[in-house]
The first five atom37 places (N, CA, C, CB, O) and aatype in JSON, in Angstrom:
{
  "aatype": [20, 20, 20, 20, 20, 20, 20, 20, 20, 20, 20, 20, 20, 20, 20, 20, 20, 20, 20, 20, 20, 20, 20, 20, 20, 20, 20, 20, 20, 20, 20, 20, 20, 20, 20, 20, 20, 20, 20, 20, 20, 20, 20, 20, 20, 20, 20, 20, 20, 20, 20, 20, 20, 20, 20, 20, 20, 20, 20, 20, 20, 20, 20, 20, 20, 20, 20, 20, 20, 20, 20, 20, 20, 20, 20, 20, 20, 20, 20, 20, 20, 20, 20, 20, 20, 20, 20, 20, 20, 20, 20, 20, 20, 20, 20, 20, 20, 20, 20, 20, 20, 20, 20, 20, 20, 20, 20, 20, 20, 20, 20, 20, 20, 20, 20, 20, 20, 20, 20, 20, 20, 20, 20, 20, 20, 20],
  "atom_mask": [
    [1, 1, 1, 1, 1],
    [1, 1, 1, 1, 1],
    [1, 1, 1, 1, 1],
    [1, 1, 1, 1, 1],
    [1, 1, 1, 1, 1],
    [1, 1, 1, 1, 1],
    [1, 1, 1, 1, 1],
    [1, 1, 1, 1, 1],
    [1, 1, 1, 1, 1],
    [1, 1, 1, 1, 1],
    [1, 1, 1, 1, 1],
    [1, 1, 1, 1, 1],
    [1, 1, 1, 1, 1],
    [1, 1, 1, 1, 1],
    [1, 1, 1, 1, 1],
    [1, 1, 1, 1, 1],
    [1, 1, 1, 1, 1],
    [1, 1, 1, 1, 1],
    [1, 1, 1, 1, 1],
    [1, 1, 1, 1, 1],
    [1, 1, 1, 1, 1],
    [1, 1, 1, 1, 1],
    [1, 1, 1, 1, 1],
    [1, 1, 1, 1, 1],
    [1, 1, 1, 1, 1],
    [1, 1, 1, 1, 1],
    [1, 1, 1, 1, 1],
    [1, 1, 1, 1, 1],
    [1, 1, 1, 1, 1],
    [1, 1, 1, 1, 1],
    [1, 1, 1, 1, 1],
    [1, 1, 1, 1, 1],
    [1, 1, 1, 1, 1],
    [1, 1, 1, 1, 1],
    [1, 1, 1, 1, 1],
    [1, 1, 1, 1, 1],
    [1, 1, 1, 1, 1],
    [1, 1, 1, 1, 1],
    [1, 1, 1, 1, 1],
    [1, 1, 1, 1, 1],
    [1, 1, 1, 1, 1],
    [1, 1, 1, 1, 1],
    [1, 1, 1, 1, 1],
    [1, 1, 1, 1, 1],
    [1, 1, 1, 1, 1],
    [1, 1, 1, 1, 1],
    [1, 1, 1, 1, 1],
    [1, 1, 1, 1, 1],
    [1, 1, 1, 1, 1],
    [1, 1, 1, 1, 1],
    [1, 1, 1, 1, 1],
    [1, 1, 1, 1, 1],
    [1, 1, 1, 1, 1],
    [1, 1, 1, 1, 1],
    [1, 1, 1, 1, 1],
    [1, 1, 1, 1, 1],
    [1, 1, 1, 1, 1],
    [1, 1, 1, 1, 1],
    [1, 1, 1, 1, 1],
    [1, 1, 1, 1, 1],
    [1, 1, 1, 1, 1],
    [1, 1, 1, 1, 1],
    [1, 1, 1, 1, 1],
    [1, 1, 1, 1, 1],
    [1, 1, 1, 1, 1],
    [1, 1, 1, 1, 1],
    [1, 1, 1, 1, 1],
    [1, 1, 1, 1, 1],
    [1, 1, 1, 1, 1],
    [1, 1, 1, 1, 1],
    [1, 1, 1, 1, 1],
    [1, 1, 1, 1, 1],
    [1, 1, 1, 1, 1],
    [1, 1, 1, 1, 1],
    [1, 1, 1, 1, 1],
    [1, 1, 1, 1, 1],
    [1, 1, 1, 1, 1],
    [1, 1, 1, 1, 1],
    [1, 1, 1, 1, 1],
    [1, 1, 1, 1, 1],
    [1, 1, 1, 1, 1],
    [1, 1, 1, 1, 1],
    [1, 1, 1, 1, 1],
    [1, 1, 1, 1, 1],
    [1, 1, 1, 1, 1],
    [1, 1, 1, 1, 1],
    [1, 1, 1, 1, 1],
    [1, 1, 1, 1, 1],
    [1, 1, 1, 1, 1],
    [1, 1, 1, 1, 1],
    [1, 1, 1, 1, 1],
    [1, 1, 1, 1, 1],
    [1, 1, 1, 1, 1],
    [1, 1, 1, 1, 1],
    [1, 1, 1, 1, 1],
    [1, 1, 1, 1, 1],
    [1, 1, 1, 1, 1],
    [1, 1, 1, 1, 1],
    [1, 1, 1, 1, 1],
    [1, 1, 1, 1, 1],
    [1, 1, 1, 1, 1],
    [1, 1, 1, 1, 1],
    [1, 1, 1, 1, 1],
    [1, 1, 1, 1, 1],
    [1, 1, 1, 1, 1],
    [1, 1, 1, 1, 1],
    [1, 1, 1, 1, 1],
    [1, 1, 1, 1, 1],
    [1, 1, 1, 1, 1],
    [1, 1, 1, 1, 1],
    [1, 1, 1, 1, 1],
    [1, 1, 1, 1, 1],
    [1, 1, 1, 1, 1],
    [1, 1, 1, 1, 1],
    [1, 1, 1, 1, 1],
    [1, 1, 1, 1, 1],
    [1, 1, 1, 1, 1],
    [1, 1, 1, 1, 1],
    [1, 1, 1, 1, 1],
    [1, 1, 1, 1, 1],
    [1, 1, 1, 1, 1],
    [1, 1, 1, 1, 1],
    [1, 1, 1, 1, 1],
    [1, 1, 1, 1, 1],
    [1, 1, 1, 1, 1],
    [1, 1, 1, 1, 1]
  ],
  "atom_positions": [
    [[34.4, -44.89, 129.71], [33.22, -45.44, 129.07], [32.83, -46.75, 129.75], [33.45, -45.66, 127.56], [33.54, -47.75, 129.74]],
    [[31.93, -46.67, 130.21], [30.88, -48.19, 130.82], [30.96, -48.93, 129.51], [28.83, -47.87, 131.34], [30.84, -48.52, 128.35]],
    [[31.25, -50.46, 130.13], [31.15, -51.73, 129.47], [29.84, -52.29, 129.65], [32.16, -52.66, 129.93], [29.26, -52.79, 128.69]],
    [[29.2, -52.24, 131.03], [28.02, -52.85, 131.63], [27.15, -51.57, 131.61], [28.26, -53.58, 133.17], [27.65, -50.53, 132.06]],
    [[25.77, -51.58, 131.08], [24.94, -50.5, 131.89], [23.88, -51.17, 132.17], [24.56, -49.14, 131.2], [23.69, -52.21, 131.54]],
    [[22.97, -50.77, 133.13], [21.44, -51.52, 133.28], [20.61, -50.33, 133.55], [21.24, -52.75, 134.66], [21.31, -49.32, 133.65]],
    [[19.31, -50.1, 133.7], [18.39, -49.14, 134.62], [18.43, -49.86, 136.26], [16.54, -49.12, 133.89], [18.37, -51.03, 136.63]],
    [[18.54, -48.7, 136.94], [18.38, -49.27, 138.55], [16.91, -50.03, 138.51], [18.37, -47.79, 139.9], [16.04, -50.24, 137.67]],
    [[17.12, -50.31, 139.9], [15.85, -51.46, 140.06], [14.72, -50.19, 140.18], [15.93, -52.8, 141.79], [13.64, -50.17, 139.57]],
    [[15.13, -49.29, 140.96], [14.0, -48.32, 141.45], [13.24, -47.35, 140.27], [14.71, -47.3, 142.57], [12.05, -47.03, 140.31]],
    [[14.15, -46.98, 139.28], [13.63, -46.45, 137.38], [13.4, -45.06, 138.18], [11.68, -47.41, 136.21], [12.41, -44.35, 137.97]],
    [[14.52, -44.71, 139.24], [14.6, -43.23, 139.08], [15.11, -42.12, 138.12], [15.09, -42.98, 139.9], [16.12, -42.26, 137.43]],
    [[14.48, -41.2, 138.12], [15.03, -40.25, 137.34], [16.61, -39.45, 136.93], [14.35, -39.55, 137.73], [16.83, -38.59, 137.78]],
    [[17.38, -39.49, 136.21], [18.71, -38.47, 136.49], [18.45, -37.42, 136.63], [19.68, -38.31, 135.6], [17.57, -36.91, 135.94]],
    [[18.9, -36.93, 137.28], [17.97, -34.93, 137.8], [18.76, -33.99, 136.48], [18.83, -33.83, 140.23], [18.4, -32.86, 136.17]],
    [[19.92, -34.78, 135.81], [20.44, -33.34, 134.81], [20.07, -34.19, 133.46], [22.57, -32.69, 134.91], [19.81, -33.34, 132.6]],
    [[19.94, -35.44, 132.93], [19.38, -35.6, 132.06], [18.27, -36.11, 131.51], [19.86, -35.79, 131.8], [18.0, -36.68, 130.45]],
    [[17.44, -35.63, 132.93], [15.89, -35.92, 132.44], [15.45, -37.43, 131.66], [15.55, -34.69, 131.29], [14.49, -37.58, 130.9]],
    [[16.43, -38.47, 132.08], [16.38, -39.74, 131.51], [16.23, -40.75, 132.98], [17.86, -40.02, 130.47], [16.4, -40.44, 134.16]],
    [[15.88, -41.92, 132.41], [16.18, -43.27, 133.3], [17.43, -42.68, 134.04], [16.56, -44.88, 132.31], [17.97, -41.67, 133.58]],
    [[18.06, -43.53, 135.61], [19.33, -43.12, 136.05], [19.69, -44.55, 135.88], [19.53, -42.32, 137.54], [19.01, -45.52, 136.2]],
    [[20.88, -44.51, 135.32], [21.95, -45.98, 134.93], [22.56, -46.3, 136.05], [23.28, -45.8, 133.78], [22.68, -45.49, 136.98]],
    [[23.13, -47.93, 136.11], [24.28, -48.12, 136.9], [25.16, -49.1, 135.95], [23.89, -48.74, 138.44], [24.93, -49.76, 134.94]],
    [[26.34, -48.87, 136.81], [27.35, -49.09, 135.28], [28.43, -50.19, 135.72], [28.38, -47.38, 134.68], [28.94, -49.92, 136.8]],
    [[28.84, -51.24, 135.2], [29.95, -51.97, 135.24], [29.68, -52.97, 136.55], [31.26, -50.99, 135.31], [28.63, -53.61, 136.65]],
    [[30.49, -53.02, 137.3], [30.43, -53.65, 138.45], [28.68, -53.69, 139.27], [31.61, -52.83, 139.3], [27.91, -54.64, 139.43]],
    [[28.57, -52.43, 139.6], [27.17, -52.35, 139.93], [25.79, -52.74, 139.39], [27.08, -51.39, 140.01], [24.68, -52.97, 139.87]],
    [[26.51, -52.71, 137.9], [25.31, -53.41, 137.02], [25.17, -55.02, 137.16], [25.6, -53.12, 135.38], [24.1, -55.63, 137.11]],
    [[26.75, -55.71, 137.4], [26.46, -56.77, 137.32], [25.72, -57.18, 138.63], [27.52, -57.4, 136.95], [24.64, -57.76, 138.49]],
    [[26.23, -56.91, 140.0], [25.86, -56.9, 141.34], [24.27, -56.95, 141.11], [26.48, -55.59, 142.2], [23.58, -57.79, 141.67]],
    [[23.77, -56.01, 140.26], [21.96, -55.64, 140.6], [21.77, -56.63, 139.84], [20.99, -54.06, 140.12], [21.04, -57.37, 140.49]],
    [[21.97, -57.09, 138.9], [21.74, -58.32, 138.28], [22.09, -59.65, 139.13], [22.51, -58.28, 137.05], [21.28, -60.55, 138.93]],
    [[23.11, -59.94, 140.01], [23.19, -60.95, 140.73], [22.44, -61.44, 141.7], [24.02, -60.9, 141.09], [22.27, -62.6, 142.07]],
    [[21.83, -60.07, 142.21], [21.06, -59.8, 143.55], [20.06, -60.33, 142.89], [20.85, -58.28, 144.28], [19.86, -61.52, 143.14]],
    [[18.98, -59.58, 141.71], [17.86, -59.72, 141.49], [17.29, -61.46, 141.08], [17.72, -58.67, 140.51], [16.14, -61.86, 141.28]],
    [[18.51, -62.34, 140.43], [18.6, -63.4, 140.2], [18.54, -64.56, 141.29], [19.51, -63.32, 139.59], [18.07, -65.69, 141.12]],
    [[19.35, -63.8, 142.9], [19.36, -64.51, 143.78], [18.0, -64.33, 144.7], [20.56, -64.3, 144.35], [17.56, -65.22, 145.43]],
    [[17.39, -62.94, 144.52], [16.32, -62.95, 145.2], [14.84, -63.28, 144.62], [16.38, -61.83, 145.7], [13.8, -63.28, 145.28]],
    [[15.01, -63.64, 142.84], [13.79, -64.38, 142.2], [13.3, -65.53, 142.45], [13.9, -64.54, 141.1], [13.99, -66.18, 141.67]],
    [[12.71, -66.2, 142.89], [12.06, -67.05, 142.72], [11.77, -68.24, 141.71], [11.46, -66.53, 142.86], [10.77, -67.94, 141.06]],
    [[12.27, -69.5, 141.34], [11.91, -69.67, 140.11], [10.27, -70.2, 140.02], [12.96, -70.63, 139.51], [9.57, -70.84, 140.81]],
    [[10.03, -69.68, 138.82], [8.67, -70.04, 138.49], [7.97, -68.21, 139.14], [8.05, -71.88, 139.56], [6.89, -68.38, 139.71]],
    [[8.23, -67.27, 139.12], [7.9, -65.74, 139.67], [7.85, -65.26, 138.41], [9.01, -64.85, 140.71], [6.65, -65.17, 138.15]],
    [[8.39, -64.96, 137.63], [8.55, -64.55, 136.5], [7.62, -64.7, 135.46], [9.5, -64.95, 136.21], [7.86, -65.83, 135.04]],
    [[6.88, -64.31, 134.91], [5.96, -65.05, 133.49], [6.31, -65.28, 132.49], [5.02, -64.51, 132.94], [6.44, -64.18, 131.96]],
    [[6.62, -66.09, 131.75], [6.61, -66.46, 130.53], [8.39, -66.88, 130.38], [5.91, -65.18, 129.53], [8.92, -67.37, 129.39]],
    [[9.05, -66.52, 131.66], [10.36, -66.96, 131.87], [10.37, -67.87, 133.04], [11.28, -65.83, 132.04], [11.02, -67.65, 134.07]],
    [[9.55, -68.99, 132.81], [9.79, -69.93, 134.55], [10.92, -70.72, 135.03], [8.78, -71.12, 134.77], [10.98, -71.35, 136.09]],
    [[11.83, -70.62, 134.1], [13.38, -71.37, 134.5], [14.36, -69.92, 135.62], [14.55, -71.81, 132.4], [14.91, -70.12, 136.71]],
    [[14.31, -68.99, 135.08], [14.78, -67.61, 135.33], [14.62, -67.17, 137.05], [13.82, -66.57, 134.29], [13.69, -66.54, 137.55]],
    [[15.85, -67.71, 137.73], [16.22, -67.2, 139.16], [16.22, -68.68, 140.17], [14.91, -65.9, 139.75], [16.08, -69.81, 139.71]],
    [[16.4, -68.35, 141.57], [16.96, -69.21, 142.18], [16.17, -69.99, 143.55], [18.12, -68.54, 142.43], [15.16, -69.61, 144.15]],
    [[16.76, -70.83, 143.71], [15.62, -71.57, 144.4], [16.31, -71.76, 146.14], [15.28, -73.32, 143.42], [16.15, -72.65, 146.97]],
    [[17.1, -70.48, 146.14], [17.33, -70.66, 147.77], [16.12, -70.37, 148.79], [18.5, -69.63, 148.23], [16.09, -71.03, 149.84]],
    [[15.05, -69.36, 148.52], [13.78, -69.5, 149.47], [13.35, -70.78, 150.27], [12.64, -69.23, 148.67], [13.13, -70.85, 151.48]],
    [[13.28, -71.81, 149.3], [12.87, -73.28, 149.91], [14.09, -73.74, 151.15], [12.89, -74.6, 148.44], [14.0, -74.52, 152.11]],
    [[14.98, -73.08, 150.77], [16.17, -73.27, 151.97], [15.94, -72.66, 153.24], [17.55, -72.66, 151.56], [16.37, -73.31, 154.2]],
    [[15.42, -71.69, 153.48], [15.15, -70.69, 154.45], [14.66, -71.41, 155.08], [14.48, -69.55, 154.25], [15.13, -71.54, 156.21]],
    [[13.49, -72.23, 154.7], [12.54, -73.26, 155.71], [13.48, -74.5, 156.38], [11.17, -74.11, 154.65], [13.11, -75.31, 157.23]],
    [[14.39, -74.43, 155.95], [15.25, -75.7, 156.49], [16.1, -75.47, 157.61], [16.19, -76.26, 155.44], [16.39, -74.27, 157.64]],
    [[16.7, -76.2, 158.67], [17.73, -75.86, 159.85], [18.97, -75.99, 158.87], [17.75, -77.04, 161.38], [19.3, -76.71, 157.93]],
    [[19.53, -74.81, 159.67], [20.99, -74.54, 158.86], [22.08, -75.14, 159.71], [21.37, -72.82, 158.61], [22.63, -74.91, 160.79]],
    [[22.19, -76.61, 158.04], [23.06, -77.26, 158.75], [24.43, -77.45, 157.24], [22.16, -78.85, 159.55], [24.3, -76.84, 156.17]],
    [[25.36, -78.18, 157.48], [26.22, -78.35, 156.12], [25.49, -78.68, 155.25], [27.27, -79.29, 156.05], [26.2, -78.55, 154.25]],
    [[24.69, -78.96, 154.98], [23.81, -79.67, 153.85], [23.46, -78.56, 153.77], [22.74, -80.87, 153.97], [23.96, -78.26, 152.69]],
    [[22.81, -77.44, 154.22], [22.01, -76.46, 153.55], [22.61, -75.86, 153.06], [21.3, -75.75, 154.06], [22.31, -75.34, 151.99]],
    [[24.07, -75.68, 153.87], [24.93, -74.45, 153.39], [25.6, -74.88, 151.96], [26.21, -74.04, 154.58], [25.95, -74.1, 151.08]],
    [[25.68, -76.13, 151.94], [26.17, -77.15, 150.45], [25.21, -76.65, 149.31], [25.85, -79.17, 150.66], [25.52, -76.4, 148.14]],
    [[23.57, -76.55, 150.08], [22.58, -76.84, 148.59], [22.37, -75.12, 148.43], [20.62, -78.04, 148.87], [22.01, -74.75, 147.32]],
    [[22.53, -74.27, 149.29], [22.31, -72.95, 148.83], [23.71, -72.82, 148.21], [21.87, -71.81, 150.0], [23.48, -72.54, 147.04]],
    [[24.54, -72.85, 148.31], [26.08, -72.78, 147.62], [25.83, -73.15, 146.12], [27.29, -73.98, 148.36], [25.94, -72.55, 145.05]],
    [[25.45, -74.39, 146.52], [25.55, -75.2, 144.83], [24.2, -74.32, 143.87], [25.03, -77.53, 144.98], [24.45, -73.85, 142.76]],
    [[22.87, -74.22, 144.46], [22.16, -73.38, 143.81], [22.45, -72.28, 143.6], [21.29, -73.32, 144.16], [22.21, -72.1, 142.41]],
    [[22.92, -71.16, 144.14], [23.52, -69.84, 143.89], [24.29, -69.65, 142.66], [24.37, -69.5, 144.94], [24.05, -68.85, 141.76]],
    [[25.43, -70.67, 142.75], [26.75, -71.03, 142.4], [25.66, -71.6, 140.25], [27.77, -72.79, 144.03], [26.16, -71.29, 139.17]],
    [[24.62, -72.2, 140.34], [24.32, -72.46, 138.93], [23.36, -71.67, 138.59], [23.98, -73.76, 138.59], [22.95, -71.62, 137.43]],
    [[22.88, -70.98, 139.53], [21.89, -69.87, 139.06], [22.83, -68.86, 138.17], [21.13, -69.01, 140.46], [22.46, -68.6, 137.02]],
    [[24.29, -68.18, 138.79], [25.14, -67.42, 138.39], [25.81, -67.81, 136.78], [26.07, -67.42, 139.53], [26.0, -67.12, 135.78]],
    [[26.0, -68.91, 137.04], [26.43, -69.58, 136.19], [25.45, -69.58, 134.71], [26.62, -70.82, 136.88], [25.86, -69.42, 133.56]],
    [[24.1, -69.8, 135.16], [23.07, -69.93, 133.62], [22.92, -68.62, 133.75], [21.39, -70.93, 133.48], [22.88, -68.21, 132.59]],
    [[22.85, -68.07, 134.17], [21.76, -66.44, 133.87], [23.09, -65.45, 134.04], [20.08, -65.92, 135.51], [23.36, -65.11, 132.89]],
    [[23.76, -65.03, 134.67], [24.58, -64.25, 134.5], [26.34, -64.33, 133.77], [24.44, -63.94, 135.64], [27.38, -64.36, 134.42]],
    [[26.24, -64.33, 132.68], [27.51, -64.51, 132.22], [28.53, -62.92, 131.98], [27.23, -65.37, 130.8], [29.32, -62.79, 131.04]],
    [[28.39, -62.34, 132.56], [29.27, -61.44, 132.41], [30.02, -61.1, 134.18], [28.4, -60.14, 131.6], [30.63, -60.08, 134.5]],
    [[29.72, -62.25, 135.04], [30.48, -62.63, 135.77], [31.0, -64.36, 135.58], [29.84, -62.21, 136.94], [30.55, -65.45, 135.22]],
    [[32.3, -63.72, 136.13], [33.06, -64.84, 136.87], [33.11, -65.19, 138.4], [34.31, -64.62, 136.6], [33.39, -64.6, 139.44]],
    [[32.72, -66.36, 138.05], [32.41, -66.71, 139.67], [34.08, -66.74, 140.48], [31.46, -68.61, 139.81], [35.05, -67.03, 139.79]],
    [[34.2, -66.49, 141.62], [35.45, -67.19, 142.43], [34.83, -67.63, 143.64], [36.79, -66.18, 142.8], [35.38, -68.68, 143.98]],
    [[34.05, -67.33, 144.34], [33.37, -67.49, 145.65], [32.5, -67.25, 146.26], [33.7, -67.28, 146.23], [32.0, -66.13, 146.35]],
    [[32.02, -68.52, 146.98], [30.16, -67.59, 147.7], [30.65, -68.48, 148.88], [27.81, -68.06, 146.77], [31.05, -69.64, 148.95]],
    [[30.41, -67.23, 150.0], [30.51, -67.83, 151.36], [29.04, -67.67, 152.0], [31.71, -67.05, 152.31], [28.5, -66.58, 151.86]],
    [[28.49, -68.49, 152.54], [27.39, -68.4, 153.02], [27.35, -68.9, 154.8], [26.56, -69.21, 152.01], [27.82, -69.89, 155.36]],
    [[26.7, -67.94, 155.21], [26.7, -68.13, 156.61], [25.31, -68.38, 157.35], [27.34, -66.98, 157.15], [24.56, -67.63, 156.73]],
    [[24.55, -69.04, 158.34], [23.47, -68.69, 159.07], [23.33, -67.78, 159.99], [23.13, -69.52, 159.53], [24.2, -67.47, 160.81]],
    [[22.04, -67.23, 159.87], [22.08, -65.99, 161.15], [20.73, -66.63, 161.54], [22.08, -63.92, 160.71], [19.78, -65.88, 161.33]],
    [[20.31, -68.2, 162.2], [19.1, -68.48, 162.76], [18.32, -67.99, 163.68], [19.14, -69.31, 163.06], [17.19, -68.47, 163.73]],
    [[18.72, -66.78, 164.79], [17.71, -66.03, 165.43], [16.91, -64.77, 164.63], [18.38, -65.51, 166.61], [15.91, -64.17, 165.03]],
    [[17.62, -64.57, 163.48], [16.93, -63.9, 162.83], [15.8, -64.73, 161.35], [18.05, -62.9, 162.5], [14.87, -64.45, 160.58]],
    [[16.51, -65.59, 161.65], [15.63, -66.59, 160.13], [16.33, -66.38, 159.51], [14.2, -66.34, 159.29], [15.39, -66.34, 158.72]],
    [[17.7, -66.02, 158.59], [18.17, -65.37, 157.92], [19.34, -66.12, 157.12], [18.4, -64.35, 158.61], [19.81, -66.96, 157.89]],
    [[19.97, -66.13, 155.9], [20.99, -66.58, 155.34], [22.15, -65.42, 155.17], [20.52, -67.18, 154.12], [21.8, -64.56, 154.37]],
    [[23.33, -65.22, 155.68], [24.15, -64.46, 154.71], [24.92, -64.67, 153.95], [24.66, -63.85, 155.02], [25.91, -65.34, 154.25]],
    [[24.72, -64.11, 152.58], [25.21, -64.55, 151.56], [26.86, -63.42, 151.22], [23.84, -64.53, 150.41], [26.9, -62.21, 151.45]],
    [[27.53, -63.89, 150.89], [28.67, -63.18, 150.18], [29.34, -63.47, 149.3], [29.45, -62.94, 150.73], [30.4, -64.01, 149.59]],
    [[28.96, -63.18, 147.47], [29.21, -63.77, 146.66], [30.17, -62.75, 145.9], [28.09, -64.31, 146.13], [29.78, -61.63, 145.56]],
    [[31.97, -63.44, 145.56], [33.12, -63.12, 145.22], [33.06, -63.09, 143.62], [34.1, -64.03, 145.85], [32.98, -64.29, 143.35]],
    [[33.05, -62.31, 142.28], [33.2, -62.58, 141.37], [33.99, -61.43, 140.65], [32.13, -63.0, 141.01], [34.0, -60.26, 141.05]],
    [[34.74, -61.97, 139.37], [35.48, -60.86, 138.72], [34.54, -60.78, 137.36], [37.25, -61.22, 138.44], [34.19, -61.85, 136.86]],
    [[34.18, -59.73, 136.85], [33.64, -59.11, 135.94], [34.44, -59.36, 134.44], [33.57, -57.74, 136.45], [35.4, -58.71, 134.03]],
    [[33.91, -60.2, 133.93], [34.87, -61.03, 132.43], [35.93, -59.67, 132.05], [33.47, -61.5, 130.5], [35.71, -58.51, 132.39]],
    [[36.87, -60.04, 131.45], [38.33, -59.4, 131.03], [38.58, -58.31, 131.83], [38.46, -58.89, 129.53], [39.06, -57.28, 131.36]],
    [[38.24, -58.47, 133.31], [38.57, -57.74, 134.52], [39.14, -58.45, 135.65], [37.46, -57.12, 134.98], [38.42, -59.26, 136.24]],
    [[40.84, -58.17, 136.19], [41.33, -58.87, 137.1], [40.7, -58.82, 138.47], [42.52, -58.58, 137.11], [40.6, -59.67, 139.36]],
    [[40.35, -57.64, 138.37], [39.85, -56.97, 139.45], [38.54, -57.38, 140.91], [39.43, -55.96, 138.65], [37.51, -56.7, 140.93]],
    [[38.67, -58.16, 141.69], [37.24, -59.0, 142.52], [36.57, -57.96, 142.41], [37.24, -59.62, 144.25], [36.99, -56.85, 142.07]],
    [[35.02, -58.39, 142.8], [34.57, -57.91, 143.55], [33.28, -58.69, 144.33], [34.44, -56.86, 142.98], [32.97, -59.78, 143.86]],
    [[32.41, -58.11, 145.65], [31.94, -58.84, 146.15], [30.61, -58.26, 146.34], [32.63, -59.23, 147.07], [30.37, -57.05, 146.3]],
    [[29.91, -59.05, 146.51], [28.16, -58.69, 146.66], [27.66, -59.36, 147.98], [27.09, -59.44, 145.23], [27.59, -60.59, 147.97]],
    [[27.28, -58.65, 149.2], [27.11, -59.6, 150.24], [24.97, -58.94, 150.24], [28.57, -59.18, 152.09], [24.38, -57.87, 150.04]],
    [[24.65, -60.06, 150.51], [22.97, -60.38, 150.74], [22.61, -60.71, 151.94], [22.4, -61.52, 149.96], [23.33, -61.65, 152.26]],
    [[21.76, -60.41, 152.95], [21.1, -61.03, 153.45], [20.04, -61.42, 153.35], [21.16, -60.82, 154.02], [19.14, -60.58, 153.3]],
    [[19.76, -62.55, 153.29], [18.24, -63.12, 152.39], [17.24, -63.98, 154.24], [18.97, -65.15, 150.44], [17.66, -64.83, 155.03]],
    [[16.34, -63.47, 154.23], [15.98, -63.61, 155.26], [14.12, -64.24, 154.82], [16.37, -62.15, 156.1], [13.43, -63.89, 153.86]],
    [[13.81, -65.14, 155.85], [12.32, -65.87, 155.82], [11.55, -65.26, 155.52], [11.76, -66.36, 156.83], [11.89, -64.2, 156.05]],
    [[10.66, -65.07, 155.01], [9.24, -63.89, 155.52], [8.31, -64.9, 155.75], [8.49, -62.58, 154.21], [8.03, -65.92, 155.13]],
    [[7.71, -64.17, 157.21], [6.69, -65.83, 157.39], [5.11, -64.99, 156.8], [6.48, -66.71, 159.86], [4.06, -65.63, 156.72]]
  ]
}
């Protein structure tokens, strides 16, 4: 039995029960981490606190400081909006010929020993 369920991002169909198709536990939290890291704050209507403000980073040269302020933003975005993770780690790397951040964020799923990891690449769009 799933602890976590969500609807996928895409609201495809299940082909045998003619319903929404779920994702469950781990994966649920992941699509929830992703969608939080790739919102925007102020995107949302009527929720303008809701998601994260690494985009404004993208525009910046990736230097320790960036990799500090996307860390620390990631790291409290997770923290207010997603509580059914536990954080342990976000490694973040630059990939500057592509414009690009990679993200790889480590968390255990509350009264689960078990890691797991969500890696992103979050990239400019000019």
């Amino acid at each position: 039995m799933a602890i976590f369920t969500d609807f996928k991002n895409k609201f495809t169909i299940h082909p045998n029960k003619k319903a929404l198709d779920l994702v469950n536990d781990a994966d649920s939290v992941k699509q929830s981490i992703k969608n939080l890291i790739l919102t925007d704050r102020g995107e949302r209507l009527f929720q303008p606190n809701i998601g994260c403000k690494i985009r404004s980073l993208l525009f910046e040269n990736f230097t320790p400081q960036t990799k500090i302020a996307a860390k620390a933003t990631i790291e409290e975005t997770i923290h207010e909006f997603e509580p059914r993770a536990q954080l342990i780690d976000i490694d973040i790397s630059g990939d500057p010929d592509n414009n690009a951040m990679l993200v790889s964020v480590i968390f255990n799923l509350i009264n689960s020993p078990e890691p797991n990891t969500l890696e992103l690449e979050i990239e400019r769009v000019r």
